[in-house]
N, C-alpha and C positions, 0 to 999 in steps of 0.2 A: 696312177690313182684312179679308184673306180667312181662311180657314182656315190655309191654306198659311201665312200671316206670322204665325200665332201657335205653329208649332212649331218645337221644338230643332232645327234641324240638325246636325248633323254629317255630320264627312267621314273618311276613313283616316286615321290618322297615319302612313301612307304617302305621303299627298299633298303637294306643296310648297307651303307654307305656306298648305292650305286653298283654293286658286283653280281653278279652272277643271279641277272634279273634280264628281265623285257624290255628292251631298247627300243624306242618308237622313235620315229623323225617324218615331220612334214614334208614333203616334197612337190615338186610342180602339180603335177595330176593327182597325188593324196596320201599318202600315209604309208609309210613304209615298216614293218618289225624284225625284231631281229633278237638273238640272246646273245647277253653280251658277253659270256663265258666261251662261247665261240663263232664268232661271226664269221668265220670262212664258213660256217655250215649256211649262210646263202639269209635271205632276207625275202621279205614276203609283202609286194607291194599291194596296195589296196585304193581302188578310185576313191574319194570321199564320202560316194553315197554307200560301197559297201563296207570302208571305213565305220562309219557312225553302227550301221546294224553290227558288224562283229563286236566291236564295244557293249553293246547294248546285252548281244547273244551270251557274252563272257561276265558281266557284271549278275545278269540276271538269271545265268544255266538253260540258256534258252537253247533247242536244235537250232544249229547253222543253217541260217537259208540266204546268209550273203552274198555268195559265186563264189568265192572266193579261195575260201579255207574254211576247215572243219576243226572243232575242238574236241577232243575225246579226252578220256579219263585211263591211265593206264595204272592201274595201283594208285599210290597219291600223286603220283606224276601227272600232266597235261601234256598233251601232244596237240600241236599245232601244224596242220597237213594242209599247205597249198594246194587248189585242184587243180589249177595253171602251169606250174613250175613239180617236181621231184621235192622242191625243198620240206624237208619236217623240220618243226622247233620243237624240242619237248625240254619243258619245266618243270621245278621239283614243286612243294605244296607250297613251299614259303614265297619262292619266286613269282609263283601264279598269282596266291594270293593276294603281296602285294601290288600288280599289276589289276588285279578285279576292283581293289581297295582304291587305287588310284584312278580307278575308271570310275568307281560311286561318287567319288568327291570331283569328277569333270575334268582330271587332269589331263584326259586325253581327249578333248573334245575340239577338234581341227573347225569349230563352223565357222573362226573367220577367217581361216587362210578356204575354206570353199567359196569363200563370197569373194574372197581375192582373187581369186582362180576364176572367178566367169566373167 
């Protein structure tokens, strides 16, 4: 069992009915992503503070300046490219969408497992 299989996922409750969407889970040090159509293709951890900016970068089409990972636009797909790790996530428009959707409305807003964590 790896790391990855022993955390909560979730997804937007924007997503239909949890499939082939943006799988996020809190973790010790901060936020981990992942899609959940195929999750051998690797996960993409994120400290909390560069947690909260990618959020912010992906809700509001801002350039990536969180360390981390980069978002680009490929057709209407999203590609999600760790600088860290090899791993890419790439999402279709519906998937993304409702992950941006769920990021406007705060669903993915880890600030009290970061106040937990210090």
């Amino acid at each position: 069992m790896t790391t990855a299989d022993r955390l909560v996922w979730r997804t937007s409750s924007r997503s239909s009915n949890g499939e082939n969407c943006v799988e996020v889970a809190s973790a010790a040090e901060g936020v981990v992503i992942r899609h959940s159509k195929c999750p051998a293709a690797g996960a993409i951890p994120f400290p909390f503070p560069a947690w909260a900016a990618f959020v912010r970068e992906a809700r509001d089409g801002l350039a990536s300046t969180n360390g981390v990972a980069t978002i680009a636009m490929i057709g209407t797909d999203t590609l999600v490219r760790s600088l860290i790790t090899d791993v890419e996530l790439r999402f279709d428009e519906g998937e993304w969408s409702a992950f941006v959707a769920g990021a406007a409305d705060g669903e993915f807003d880890f600030t009290g497992d970061l106040a937990a964590a210090s």
